[in-house]
Backbone bond lengths (Angstrom), bond angles and torsions (degrees), N, CA, C in turn:
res aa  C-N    CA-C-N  psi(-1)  N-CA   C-N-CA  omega(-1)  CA-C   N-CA-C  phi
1 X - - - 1.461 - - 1.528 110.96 -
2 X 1.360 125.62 -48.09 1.118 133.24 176.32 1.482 112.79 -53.98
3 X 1.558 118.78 -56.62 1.374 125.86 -170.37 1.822 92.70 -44.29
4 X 1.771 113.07 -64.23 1.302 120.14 -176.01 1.510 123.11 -35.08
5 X 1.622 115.40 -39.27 1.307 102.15 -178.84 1.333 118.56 -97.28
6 X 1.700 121.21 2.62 1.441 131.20 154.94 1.677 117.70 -62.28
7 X 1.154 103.17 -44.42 1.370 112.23 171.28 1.732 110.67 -59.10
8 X 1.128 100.51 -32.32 2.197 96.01 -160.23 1.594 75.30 -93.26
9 X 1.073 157.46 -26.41 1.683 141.09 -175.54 1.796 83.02 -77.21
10 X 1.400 100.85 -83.11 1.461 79.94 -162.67 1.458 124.13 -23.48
11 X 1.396 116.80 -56.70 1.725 118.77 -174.88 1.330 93.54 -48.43
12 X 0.947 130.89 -51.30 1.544 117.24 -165.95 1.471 122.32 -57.42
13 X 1.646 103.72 -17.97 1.934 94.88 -152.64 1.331 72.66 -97.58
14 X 1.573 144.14 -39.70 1.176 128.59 -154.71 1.061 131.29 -105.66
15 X 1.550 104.07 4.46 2.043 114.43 165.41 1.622 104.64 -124.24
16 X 1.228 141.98 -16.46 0.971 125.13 136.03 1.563 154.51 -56.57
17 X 1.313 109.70 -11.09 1.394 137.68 145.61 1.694 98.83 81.94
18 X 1.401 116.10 43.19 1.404 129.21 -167.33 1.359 98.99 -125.95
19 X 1.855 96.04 128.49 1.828 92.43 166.56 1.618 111.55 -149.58
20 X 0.582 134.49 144.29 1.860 160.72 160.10 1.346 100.29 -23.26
21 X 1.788 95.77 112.78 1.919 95.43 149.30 1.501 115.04 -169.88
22 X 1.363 112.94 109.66 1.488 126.98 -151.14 1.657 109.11 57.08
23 X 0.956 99.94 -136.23 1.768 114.98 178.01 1.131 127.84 -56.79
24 X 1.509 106.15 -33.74 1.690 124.33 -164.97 1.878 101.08 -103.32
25 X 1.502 104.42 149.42 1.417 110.57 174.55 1.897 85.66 -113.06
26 X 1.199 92.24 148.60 1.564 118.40 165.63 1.386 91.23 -118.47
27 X 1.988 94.16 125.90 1.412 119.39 175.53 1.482 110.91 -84.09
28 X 1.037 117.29 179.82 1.738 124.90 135.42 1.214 97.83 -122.82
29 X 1.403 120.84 154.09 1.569 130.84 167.00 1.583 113.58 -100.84
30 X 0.846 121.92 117.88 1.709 127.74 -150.97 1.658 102.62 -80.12
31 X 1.693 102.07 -19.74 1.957 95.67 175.63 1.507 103.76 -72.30
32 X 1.723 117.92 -47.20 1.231 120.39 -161.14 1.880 117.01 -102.36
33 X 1.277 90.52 -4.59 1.503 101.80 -174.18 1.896 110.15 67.40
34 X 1.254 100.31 -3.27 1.462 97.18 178.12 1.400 122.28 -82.30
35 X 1.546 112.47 155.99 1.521 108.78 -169.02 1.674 108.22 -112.62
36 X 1.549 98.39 133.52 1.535 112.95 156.04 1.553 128.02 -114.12
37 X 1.477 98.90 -152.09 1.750 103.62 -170.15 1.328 119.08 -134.20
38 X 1.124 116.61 109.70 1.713 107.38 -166.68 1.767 104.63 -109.22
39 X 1.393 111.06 144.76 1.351 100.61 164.64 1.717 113.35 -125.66
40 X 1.150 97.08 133.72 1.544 102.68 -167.55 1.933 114.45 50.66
41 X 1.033 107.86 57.08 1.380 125.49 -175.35 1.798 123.06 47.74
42 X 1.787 101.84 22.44 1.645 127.51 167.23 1.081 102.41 -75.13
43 X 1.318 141.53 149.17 1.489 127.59 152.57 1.547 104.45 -103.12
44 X 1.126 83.76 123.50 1.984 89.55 178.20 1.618 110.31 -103.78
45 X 1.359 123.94 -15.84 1.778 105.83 -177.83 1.755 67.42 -121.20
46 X 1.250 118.14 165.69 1.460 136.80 172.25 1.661 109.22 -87.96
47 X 1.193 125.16 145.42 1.839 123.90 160.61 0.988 96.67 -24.69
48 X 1.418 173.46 62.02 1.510 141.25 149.47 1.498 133.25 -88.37
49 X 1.489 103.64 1.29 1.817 115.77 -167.99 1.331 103.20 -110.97
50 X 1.496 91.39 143.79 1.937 106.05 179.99 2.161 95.78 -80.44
51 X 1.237 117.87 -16.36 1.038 124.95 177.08 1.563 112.95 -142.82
52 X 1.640 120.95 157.28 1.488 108.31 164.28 1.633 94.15 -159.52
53 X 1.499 106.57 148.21 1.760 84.91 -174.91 1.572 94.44 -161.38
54 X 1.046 129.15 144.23 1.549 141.17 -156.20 1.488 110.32 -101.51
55 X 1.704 113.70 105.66 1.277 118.25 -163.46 1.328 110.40 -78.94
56 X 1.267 133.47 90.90 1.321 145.84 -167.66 1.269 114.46 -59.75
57 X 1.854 106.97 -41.60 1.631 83.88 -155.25 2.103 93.02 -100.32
58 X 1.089 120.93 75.44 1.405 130.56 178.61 1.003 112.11 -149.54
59 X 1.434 134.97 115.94 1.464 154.35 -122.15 1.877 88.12 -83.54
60 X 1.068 117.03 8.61 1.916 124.26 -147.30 1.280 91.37 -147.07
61 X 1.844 126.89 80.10 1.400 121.00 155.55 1.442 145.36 -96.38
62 X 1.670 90.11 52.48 1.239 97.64 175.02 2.216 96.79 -125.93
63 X 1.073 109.81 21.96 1.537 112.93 144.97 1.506 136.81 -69.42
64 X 1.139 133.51 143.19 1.238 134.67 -169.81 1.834 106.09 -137.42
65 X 1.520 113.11 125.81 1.411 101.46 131.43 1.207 137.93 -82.40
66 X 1.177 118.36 153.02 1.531 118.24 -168.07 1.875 99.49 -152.88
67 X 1.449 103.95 120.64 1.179 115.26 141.79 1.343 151.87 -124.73
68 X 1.488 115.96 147.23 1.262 137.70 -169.88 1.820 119.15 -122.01
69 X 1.427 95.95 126.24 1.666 101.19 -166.30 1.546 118.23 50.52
70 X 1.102 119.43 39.11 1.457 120.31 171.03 1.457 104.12 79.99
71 X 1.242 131.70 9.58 1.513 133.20 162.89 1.804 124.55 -117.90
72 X 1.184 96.81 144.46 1.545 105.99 -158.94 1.833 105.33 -105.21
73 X 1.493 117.14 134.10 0.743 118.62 153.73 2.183 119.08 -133.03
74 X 1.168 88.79 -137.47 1.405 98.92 -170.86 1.927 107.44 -144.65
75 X 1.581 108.92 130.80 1.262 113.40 -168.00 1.313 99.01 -124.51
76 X 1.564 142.67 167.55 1.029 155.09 126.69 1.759 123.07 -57.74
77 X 1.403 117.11 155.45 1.753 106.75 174.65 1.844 101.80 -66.22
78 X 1.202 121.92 -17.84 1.660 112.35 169.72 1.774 128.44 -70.33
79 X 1.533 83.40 -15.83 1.601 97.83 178.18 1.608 91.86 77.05
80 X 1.490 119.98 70.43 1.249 123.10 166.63 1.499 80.91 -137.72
81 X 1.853 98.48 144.64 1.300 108.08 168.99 1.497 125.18 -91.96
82 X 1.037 125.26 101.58 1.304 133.18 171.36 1.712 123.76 -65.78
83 X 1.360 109.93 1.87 1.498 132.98 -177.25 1.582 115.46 178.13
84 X 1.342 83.17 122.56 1.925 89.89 -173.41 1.543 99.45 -70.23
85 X 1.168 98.37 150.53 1.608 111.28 -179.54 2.044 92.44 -95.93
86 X 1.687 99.64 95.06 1.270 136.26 171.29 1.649 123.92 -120.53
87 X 1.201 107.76 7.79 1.681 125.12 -134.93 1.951 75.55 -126.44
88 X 1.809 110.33 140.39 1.502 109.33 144.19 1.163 103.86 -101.64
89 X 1.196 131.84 23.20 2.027 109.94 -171.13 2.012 68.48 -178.72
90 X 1.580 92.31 132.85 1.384 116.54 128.73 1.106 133.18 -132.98
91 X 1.544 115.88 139.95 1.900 85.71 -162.08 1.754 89.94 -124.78
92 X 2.038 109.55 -164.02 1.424 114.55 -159.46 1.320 96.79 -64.02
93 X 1.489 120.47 151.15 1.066 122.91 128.65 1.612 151.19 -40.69
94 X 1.278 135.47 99.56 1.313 134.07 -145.20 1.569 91.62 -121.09
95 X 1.099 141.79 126.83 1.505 143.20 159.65 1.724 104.79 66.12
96 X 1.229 106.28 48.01 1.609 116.75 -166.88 1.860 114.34 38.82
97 X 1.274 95.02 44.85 1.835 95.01 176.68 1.393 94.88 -154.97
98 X 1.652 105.06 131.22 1.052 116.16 177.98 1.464 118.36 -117.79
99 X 1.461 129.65 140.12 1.287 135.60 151.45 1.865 134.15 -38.56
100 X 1.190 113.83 97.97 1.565 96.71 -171.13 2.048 101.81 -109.27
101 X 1.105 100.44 170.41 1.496 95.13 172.24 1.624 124.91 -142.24
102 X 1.337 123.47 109.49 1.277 132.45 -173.69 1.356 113.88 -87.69
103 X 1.499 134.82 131.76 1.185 131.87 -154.69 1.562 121.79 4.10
104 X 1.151 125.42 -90.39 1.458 126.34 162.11 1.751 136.23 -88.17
105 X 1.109 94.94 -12.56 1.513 120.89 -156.02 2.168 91.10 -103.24
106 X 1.383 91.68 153.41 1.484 102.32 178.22 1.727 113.38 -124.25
107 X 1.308 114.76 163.20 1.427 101.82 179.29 1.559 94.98 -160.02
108 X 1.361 105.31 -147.92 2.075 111.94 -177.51 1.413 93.60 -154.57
109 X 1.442 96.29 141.01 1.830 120.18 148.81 1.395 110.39 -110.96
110 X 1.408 121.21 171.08 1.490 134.49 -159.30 1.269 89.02 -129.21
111 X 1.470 114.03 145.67 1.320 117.87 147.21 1.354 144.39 8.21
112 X 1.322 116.85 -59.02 1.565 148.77 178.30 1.532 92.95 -76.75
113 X 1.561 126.51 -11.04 1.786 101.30 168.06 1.739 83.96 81.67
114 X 1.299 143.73 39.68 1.631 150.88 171.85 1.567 106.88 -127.16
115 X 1.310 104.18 124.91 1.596 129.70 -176.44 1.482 93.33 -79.47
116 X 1.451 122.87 97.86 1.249 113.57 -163.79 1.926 93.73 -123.35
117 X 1.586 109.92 15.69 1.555 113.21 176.71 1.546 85.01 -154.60
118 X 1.704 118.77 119.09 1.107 97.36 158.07 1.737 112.23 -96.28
119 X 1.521 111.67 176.08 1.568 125.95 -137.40 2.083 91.86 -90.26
120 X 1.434 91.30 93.72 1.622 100.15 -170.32 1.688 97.14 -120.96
121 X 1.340 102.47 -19.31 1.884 105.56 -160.87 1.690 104.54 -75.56
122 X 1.180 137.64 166.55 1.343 153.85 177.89 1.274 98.50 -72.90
123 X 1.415 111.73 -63.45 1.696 136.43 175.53 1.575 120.44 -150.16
124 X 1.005 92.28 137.28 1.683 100.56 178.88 1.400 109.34 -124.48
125 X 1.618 106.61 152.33 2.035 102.60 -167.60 1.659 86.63 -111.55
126 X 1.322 109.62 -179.65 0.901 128.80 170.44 2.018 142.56 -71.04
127 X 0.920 133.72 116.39 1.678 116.81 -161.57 0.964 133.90 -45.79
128 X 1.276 138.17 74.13 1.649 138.94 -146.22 1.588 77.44 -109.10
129 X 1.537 114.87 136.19 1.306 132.34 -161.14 1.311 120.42 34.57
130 X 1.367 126.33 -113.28 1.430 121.08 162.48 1.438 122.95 -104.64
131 X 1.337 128.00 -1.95 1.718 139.91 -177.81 1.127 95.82 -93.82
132 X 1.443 103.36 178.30 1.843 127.30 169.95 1.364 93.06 -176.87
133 X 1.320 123.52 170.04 1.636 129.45 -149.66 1.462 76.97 -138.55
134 X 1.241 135.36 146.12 1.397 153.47 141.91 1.736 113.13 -118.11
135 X 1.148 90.17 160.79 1.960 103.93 -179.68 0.973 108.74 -116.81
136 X 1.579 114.79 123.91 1.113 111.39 163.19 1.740 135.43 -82.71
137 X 1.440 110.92 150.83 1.958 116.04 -175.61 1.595 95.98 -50.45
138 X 1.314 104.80 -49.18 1.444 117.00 -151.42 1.443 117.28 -48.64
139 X 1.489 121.87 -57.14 1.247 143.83 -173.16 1.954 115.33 -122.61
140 X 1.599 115.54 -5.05 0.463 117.05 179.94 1.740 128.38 72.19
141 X 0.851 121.26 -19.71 2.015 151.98 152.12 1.861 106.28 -37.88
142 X 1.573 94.96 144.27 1.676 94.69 172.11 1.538 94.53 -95.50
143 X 1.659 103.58 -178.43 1.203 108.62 175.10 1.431 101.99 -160.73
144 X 1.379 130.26 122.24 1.627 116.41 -172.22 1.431 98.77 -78.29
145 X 1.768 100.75 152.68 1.075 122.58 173.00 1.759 129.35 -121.54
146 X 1.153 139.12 162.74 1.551 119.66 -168.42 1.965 89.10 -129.26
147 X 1.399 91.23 177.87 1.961 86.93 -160.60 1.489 117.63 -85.46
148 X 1.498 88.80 27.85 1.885 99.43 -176.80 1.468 103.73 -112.29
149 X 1.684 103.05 -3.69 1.596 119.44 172.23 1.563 92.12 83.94
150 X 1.398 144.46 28.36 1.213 125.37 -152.44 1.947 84.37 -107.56
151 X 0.867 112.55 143.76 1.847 113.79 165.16 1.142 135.78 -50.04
152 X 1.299 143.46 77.05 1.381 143.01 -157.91 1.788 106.44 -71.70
153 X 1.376 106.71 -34.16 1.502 102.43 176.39 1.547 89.58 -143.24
154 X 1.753 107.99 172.32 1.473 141.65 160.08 1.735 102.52 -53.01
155 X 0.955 115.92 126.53 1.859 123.52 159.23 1.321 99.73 -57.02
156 X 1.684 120.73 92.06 0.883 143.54 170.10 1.627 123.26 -138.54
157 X 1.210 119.35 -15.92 1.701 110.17 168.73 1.670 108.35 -86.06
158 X 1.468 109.64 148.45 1.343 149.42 -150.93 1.859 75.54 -99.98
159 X 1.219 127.96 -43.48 1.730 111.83 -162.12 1.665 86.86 171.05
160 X 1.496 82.99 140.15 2.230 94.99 -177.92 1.589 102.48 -120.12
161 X 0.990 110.48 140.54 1.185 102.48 176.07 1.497 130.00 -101.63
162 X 1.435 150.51 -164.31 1.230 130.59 -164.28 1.859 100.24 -98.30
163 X 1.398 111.46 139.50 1.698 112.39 169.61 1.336 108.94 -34.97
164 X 1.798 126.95 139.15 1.328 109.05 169.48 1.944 76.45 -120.80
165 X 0.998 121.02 127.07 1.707 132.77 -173.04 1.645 98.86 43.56
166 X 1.576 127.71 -103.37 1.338 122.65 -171.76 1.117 107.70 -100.16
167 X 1.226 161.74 17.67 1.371 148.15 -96.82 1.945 102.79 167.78
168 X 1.584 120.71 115.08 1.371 106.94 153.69 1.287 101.43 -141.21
169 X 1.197 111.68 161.44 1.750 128.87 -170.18 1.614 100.76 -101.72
170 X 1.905 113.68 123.77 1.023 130.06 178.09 1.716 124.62 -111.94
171 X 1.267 111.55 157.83 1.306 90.43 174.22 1.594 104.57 -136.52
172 X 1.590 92.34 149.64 1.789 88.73 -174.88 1.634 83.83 -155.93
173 X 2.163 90.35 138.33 1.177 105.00 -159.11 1.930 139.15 30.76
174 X 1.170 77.98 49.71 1.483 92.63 166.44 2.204 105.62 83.67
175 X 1.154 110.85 1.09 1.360 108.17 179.15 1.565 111.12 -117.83
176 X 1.030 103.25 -179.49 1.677 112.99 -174.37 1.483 106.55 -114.01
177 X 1.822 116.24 156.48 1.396 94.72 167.81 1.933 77.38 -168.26
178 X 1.007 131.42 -150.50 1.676 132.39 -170.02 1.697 91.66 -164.39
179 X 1.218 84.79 140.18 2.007 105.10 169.30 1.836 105.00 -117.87
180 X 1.067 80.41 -176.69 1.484 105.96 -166.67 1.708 103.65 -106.76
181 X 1.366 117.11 167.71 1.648 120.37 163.55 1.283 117.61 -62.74
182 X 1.700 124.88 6.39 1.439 117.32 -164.48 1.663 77.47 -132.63
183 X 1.473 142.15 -0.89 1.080 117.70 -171.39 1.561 134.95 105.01
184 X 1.422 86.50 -14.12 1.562 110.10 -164.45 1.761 98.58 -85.02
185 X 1.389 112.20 136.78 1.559 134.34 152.55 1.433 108.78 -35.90
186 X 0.873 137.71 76.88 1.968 128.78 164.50 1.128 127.10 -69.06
187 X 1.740 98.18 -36.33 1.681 125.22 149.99 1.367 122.33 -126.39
188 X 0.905 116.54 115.22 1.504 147.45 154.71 1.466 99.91 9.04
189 X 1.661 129.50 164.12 1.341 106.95 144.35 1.491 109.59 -122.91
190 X 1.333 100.49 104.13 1.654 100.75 -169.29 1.781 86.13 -136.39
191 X 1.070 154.64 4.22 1.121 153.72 -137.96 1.950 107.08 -111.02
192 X 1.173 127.31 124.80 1.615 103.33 168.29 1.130 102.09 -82.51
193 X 1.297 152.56 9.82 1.741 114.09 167.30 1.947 92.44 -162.66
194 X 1.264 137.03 125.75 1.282 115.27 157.62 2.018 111.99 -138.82
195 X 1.310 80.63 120.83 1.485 114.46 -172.53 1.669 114.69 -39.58
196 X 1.327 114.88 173.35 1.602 104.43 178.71 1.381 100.24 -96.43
197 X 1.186 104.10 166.53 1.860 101.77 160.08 0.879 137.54 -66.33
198 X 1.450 115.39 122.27 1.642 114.71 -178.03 1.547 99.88 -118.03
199 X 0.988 119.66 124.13 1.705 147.44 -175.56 2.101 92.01 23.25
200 X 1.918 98.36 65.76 1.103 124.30 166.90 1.074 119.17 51.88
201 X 1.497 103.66 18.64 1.558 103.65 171.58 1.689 96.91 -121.57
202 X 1.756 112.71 152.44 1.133 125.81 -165.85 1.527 89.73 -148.16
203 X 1.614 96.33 165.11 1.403 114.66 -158.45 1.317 96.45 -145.51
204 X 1.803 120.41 129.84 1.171 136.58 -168.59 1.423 102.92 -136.20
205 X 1.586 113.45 133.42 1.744 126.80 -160.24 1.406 80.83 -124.99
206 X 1.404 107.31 135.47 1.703 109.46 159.45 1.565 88.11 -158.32
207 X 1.629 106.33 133.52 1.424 117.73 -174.09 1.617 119.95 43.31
208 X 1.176 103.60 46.90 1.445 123.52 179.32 1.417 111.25 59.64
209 X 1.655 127.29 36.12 1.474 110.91 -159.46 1.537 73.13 -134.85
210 X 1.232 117.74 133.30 1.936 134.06 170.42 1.368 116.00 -77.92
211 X 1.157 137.90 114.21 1.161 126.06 147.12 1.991 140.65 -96.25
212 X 0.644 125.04 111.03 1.561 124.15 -157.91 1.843 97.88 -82.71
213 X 1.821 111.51 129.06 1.283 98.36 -166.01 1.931 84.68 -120.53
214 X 1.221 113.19 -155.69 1.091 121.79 -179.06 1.543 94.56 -152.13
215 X 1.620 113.62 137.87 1.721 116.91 -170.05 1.319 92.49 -56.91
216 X 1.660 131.23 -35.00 1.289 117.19 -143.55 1.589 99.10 -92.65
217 X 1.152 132.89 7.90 1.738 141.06 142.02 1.525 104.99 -41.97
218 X 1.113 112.73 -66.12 1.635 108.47 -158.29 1.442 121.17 -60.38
């Protein structure tokens, strides 16, 4: 009996095109293939999205992305738009600031659903503490930024790499050197190669000579 009613859930989650997130089920509608929002088997937004997806990490889960014709916006559970779907890419929210993307170009919204960068950057990363690195068209160079959009450095790194705890390894003009969560140089970039951490110890080559550091130096 049991096996039987594992089987009829499964059939259900995987030809009905319905799946779980908080309170609300997101349908598919099997005439139109389009997706809505049901609560407790109500439908409260109608099938109408080529996409719809439940913005989790925002203190407010009754937001939605939703796309239509290959453009992304932002809905409420009333099906009021709180952001025109103008956007090709919206992505997670990280430190209540999110990444959006306008034809080629990248930018940020805040929390509040506010275009508080419009989409000018090459690429923009995500808010890991309070920075994010964007590229600039101009020179092609990152440059950290803080969530007031204000410039923490000159568009000067060659490539940033991802935070490993406080700490990521940058490169500018062809050398290596590590910043801080505020942006700051801790090391220099004068280095040819410096390694990730391995049980907080890192390894820095300059003119073929190694040095072995310990994170708790910096």
């Amino acid at each position: 009996m049991s096996k039987k009613i594992f089987v009829f859930i499964f059939y259900i989650f995987i030809f009905s095109g319905c799946f779980y997130s908080s309170n609300y089920t997101i349908f598919q509608d099997n005439k139109t293939g389009k997706y809505g929002i049901k609560d407790k088997n109500i439908v409260v937004l109608k099938p109408s999205y080529n996409y719809i997806s439940q913005i989790d990490s925002l203190e407010n889960k009754e937001y939605f992305i939703f796309e239509k014709e290959n453009r992304y916006g932002i809905v409420d559970i009333n099906g009021k738009i709180l952001l025109p779907d103008i956007f090709n890419e919206i992505k997670e929210f990280y430190n209540g600031v999110a990444v959006v993307k306008e034809k080629d170009k990248f930018g940020f919204i805040n929390k509040n659903l506010q275009l508080i960068q419009k989409p000018i950057f090459l690429e923009a990363r995500d808010f890991i503490f309070d920075i994010s690195f964007v590229k600039s068209s101009a020179n092609n160079k990152f440059a950290c930024i803080d969530k007031n959009m204000n410039l923490l450095s000159d568009f000067i790194y060659d490539e940033v790499f991802s935070f490993d705890e406080d700490y990521a390894r940058v490169k500018k003009d062809n050398k290596w050197g590590i910043i801080n969560k505020t942006c700051k140089e801790v090391i220099t970039s004068e280095y040819d190669y410096i390694s990730e951490f391995i049980d907080d110890v890192f390894t820095l080559i300059k003119n073929n000579h190694t040095i072995f550091k310990n994170k708790s130096e910096l």
